[in-house]
N, C-alpha and C positions, 0 to 999 in steps of 0.2 A: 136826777139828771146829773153824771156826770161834767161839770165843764169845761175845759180844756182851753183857755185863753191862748191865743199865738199871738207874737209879738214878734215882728220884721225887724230889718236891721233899714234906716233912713224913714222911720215912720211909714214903710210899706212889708206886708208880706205877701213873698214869692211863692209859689204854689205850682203843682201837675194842675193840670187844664182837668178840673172834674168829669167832664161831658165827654173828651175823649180819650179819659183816663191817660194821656199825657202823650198820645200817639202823633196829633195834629191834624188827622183825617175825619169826617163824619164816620161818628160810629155808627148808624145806620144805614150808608153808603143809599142814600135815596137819593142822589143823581149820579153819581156814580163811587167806585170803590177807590177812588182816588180826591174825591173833594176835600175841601179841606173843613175842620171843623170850623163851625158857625161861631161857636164862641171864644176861641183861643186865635181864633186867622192860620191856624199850622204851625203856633211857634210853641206849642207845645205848653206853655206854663202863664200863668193869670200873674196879675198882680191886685191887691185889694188895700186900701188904708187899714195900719195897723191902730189899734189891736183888734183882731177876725176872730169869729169862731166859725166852727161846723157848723152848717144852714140845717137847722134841725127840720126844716120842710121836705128837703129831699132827702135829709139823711147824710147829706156828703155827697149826693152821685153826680149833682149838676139837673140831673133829669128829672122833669115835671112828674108828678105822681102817675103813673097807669098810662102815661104818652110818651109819644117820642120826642116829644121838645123840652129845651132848656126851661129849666125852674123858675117861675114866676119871683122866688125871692131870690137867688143868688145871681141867676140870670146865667145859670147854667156853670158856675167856677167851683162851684162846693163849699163856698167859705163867704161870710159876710161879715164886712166892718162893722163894729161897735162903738159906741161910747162908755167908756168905765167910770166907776164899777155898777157892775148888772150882777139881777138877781131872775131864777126862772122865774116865768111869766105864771101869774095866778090861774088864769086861763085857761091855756091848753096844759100846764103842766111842763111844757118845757118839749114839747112834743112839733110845736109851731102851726098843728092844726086844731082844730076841735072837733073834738068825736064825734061821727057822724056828717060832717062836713069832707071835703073838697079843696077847699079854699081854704087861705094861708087867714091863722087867727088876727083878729083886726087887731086885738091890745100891743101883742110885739109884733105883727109883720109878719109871720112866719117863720122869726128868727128865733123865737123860744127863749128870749132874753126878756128884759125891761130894765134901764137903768134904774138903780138904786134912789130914793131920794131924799 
């Protein structure tokens, strides 16, 4: 696994809104084609304590596996704060699920991390 540590600038990093790819509306427009996105309110961009990585559960997209709601571990932003330094997770591998499973791996959360110890 790649990792890609982001580091903000005030101890936060600024981010596009994952869930609706940065537009501000439900990307699914399931009450109408104007709502606004559930997880960003419309302003188009998340904020997460720094230092975040990519939510290795959804991949980055915000979106729950195989559904149309926001992801259980990022909670739909695409990026989750960490505590450093982390190493991938023994478990899933870094992948933040376990094969064959659904649900986000219990050892890191679904974040596909574990800090170092």
């Amino acid at each position: 696994m790649d990792l890609e540590i982001l580091q903000g600038e005030g101890g936060k990093v600024v981010a596009d809104c994952a869930f609706c790819r940065g537009k501000g509306t439900d990307p699914f427009r399931l009450l109408s084609k104007i709502s606004l996105c559930q997880v960003c309110g419309g302003r188009k961009e998340i904020t997460v304590p720094a230092p975040a990585i990519r939510c290795a559960f959804c991949g980055g997209t915000g979106i729950h596996r195989h559904q149309r709601l926001s992801c259980d571990v990022c909670g739909g932003k695409g990026i989750v704060g960490i505590k450093a330094p982390v190493e991938t997770c023994p478990d899933c591998k870094g992948k933040g699920v376990v094969s064959g499973d659904y649900l986000p791996c219990l050892k890191c959360k679904g974040t596909g991390v574990v800090t170092k110890k």
